[in-house]
N, C-alpha and C positions, 0 to 999 in steps of 0.2 A: 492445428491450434497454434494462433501465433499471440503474444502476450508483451506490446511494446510501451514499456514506462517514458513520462517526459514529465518534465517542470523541477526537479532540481537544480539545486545549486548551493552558491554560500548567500548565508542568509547571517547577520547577529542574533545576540541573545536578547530574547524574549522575542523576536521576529516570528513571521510567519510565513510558510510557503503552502501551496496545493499541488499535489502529484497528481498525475492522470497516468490509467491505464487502458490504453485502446486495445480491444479484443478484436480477433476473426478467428472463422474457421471452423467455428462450433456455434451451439443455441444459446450463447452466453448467459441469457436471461432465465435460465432453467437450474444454472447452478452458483451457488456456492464461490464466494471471489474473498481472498484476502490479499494484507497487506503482511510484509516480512521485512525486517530489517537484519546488519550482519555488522558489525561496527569492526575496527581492525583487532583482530588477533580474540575474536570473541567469535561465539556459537551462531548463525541464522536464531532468529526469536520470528515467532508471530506475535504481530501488535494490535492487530486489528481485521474480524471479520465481517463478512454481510452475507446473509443466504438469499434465494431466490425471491422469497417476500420482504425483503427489505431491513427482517431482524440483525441488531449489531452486536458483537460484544468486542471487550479490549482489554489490554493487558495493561494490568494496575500503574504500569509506567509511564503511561499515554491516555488512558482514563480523564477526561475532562479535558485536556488540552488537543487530543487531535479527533476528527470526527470523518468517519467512513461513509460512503454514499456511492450509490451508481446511478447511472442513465439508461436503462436497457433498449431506448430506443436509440443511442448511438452507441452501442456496445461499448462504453468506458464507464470504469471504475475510478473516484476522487477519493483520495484522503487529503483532506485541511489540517492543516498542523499550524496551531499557535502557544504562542510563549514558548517559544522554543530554547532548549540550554545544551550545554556542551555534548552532552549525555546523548543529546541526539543524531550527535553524527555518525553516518552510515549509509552504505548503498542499500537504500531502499527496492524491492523486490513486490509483483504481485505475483500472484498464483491462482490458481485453482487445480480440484481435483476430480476426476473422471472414473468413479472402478477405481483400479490400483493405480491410475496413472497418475499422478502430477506434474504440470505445468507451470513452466516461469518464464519471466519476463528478462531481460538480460539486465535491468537493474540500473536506480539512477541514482546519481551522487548526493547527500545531504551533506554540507557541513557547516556547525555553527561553530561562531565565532563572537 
């Protein structure tokens, strides 16, 4: 299972960026993908997930401003993120989960400014 993040960077406030998560290695389309953020000297948070049919849900902090989606025909996962504010800077992460296993991405830079 490999789970490689792209499309961060510095972005200003109220800006917007789109993360992409390109999967292999597994039936991507079978499970379960989220989004994880880790901001400095603070806890990993999930912000946002998507299961196999498409259902989302999101963490009240990100609720209306960022929106989750996949492709499962090119095994990648997007999170859109707008109006973005300070609050959201962080190495953004995806995952999934397999049985006991979890899976992550090696994580990409957000920071606003």
């Amino acid at each position: 299972v490999q789970l490689v993040e792209s499309g961060g960077g510095s972005v200003q406030v109220g800006g917007s960026l789109t993360l992409s998560c390109t999967a292999s290695g597994y039936a991507y389309s079978r499970y379960c993908m989220g989004w994880f953020r880790q901001a400095p000297g603070k806890a990993r948070e999930g912000i946002a997930i998507i299961d196999s049919g498409g259902s989302t849900a999101y963490a009240d902090s990100v609720k209306g401003r960022f929106t989750i989606s996949r492709d499962n025909a090119k095994n990648t996962l997007y999170l859109q993120m707008n109006s973005l504010k300070t609050e959201d800077t962080a190495v953004y992460y995806c995952a999934t989960q397999m049985g006991p296993h979890n899976y992550w991405g090696q994580g990409t830079q957000v920071t606003v400014s």
